[in-house]
C-alpha positions as CSV (number, residue, x, y, z in Angstrom):
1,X,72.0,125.9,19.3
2,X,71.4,128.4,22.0
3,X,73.1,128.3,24.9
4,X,72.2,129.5,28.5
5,X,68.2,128.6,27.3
6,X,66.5,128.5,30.4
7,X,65.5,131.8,31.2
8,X,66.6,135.4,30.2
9,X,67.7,136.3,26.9
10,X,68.4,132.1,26.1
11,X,64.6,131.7,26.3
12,X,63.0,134.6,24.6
13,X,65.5,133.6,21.8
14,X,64.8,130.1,21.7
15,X,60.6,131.4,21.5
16,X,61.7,133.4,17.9
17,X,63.7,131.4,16.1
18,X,60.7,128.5,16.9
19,X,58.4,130.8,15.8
20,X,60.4,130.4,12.6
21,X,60.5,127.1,12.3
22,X,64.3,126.8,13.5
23,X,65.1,123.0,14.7
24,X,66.9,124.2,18.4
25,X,69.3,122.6,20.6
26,X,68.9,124.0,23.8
27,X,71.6,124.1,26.5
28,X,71.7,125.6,30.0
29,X,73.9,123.7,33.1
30,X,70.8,121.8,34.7
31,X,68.1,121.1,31.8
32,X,65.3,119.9,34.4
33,X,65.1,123.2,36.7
34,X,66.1,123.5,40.5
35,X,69.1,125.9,39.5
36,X,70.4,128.4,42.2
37,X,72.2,131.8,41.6
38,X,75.7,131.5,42.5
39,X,75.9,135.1,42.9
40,X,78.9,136.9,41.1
41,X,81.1,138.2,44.2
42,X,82.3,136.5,47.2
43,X,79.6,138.4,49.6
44,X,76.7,138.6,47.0
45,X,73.6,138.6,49.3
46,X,71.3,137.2,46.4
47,X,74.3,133.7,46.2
48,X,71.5,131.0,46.6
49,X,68.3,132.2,45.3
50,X,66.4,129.9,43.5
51,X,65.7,130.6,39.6
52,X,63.0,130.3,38.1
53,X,62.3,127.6,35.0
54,X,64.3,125.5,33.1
55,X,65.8,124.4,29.9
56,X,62.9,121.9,29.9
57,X,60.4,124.0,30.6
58,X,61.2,126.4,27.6
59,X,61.7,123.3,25.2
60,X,57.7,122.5,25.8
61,X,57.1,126.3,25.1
62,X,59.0,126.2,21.9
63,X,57.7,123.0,20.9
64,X,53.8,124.3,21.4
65,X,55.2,126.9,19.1
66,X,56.4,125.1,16.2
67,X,52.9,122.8,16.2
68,X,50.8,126.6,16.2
69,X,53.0,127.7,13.4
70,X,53.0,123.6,11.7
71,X,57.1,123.9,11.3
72,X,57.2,120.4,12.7
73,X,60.9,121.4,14.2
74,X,62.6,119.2,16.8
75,X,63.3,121.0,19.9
76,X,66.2,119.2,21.9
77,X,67.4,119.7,25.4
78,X,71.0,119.2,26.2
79,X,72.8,119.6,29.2
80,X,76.3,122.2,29.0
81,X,78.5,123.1,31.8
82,X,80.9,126.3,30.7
83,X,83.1,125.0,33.0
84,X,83.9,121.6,31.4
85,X,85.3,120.8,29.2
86,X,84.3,117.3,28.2
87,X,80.4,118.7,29.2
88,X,80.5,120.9,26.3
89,X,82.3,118.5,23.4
90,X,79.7,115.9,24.9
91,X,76.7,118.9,24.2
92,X,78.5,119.4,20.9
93,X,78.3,115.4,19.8
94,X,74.8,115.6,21.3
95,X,73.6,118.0,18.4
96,X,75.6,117.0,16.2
97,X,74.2,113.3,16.9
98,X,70.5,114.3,16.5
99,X,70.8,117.2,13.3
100,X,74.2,115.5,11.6
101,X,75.3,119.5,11.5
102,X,74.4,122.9,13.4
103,X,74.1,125.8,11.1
104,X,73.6,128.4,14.1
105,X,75.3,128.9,17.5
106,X,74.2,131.9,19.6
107,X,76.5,131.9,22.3
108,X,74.2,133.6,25.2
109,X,75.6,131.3,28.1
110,X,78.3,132.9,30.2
111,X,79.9,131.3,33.8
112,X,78.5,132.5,37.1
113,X,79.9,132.1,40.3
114,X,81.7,133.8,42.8
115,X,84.6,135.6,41.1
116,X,83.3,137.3,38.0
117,X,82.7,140.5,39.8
118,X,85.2,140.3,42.4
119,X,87.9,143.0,42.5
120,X,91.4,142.2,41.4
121,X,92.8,141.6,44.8
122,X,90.0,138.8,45.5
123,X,90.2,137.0,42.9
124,X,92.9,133.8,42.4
125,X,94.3,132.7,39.1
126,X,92.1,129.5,38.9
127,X,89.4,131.2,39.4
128,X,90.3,133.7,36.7
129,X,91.0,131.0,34.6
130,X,87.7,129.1,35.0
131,X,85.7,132.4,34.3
132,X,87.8,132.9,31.1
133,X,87.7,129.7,29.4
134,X,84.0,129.1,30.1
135,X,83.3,132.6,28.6
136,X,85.8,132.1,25.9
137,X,87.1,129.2,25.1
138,X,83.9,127.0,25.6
139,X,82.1,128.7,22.6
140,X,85.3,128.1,20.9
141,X,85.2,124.0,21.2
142,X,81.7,124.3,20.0
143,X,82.3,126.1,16.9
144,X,85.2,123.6,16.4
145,X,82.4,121.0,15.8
146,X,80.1,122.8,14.1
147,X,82.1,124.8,11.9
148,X,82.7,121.9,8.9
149,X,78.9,121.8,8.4
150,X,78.8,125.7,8.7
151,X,80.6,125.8,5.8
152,X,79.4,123.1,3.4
153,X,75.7,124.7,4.2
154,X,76.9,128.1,3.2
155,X,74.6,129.8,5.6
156,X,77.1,129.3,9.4
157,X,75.7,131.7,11.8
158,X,77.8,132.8,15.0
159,X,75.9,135.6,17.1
160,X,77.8,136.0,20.9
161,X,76.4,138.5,23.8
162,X,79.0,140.6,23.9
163,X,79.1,143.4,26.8
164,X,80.2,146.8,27.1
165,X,83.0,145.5,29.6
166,X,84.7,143.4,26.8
167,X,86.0,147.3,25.2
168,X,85.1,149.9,28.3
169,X,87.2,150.8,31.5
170,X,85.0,150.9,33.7
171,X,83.7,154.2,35.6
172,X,84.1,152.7,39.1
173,X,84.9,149.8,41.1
174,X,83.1,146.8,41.1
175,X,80.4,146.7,43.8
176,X,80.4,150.6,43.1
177,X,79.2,150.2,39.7
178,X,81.6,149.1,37.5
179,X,82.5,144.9,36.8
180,X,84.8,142.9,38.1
181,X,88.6,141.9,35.9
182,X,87.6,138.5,35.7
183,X,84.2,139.4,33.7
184,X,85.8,142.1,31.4
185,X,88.5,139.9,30.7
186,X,86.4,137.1,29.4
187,X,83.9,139.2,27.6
188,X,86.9,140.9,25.9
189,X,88.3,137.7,25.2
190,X,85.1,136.5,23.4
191,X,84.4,140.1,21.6
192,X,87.6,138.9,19.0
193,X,86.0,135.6,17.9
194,X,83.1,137.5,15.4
195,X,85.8,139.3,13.7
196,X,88.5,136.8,13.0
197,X,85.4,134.1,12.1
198,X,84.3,137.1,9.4
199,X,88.0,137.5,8.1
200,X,88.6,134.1,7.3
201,X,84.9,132.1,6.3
202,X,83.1,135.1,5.1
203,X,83.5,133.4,2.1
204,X,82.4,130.3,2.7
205,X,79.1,132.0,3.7
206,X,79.5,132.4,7.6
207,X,78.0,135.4,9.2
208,X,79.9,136.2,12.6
209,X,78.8,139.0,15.3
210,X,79.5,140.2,18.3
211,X,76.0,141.3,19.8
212,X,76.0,144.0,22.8
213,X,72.1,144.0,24.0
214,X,72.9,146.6,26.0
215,X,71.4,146.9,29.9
216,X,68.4,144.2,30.1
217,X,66.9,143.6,33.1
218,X,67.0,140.1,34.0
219,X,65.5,138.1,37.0
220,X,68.5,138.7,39.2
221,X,68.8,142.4,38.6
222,X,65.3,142.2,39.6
223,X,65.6,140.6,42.5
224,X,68.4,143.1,43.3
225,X,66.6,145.9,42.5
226,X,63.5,145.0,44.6
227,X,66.4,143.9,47.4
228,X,68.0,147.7,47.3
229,X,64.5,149.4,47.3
230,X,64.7,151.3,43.4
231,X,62.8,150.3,40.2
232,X,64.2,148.0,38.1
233,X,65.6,149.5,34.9
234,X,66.9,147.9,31.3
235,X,65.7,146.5,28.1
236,X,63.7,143.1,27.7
237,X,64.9,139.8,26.8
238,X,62.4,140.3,23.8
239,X,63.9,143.5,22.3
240,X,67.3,141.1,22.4
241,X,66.0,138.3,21.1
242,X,63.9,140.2,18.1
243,X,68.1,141.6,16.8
244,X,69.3,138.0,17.1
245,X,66.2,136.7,15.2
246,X,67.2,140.1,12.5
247,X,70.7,138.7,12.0
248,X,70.3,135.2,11.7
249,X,67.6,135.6,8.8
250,X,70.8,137.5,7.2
251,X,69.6,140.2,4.7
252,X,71.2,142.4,3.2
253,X,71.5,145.0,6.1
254,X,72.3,142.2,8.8
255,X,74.8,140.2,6.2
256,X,76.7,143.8,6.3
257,X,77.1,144.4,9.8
258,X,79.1,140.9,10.2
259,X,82.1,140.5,11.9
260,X,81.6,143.5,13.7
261,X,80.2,144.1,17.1
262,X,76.3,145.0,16.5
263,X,74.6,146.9,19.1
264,X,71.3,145.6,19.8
265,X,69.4,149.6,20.4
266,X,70.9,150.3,17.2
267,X,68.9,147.7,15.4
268,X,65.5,148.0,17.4
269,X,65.7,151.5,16.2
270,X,66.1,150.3,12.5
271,X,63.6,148.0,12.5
272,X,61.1,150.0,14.4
């Protein structure tokens, strides 16, 4: 399972593991397109742009891939709301229905809205609390489902996009910068799952990391960039999506590094 599919990191990711023949489930909010950025602050000036593709879209992409390569892997599309609760236990028993047990979750999806950039004094406990349990906790109910047939496959995977905020203070303000408490909160939250995952079913054959890609630039950042008049800077989805691809296979080198946060540069450079 991949969550947050449709475009970005989801969707060069889901394009890798079909070129390896991976059966996907692939999850974003709205599965048939028409999505909207929420924008991540109260005054965000891009809150409302449409997005481009769609869960859908990258589930033909991936299927065209695993006819080229002859995998004959099943690419489903299922829709996952971060923010619900009985949306993702309903995603869960979705995949769960189709493949009877999901060896690999890569946790990509994170909640955007209003918010997750908003400085402390802006931001209201529900809020704080949606933003936390859709980063957090919603990854959490689905490795609650999956983790039984993790573990009588011997070969559970757990790879989450970890961030930079989850262990950094931040050098200034949000809006100046820096990220919002809501945001570093949640990705810090998440950042502990790889780690206690690896203490306790490392020896039932579970692999668990956090993964930081480091600055990508995705289509909003673009659009922000191109918005503030300067060049668009950061990795590509790609470079991301080749790490995840590195650690799921597991060698020896990738099997090593679990548990532990991974940075994505790091690997690129070791593989290049």
């Amino acid at each position: 399972m991949v969550t947050g599919a449709s475009r970005g990191i989801g969707r060069a990711t889901a394009l890798a593991l079909a070129e390896r023949g991976h059966h996907l489930v692939l999850t974003a909010r709205n599965v048939s397109g028409g999505a909207r950025f929420d924008g991540t602050s109260v005054n965000d000036p891009l809150a409302g742009v449409p997005l481009s593709g769609s869960v859908e879209d990258v589930a033909a992409e991936c299927r065209a891939v695993a006819e080229r390569v002859g995998s004959g892997a099943t690419v489903l599309c299922v829709a996952l709301d971060l923010a619900d609760d009985a949306s993702v236990r309903a995603a869960a028993a979705a995949a769960l229905t189709e493949f009877a047990s999901v060896d690999c979750l890569v946790s990509n999806a994170i909640y955007q809205g209003p918010g997750v950039n908003d400085r402390f004094r802006d931001v209201s406990m529900e809020l704080l609390r949606t933003v936390i349990e859709g980063d957090a906790v919603a990854p959490l109910i689905l490795l609650k489902e999956f983790l039984p047939g993790m573990i009588a496959s011997e070969r559970g995977v757990f790879v989450h996009l970890t961030s930079g905020a989850a262990t950094l203070t931040p050098r200034a303000p949000a809006g100046e910068g820096g990220w919002g408490l809501a945001y570093a909160m949640a990705k810090g939250a998440a950042h502990r799952i790889a780690g206690v995952l690896h203490a306790e079913h490392a020896r039932d054959g579970l692999r668990a990391y956090s993964l930081n890609p480091g600055h990508v630039s995705t289509e909003v950042m673009r659009m922000r960039a191109e918005r503030e008049g300067r060049p668009a800077t950061g990795g590509t989805p790609d470079d991301v999506a080749r790490v995840i691809d590195w650690l799921i296979e597991g060698g020896p080198d990738a099997a090593a590094l679990s548990g532990g946060e991974v940075v994505s540069r790091d690997v690129i450079d070791r593989l290049a």
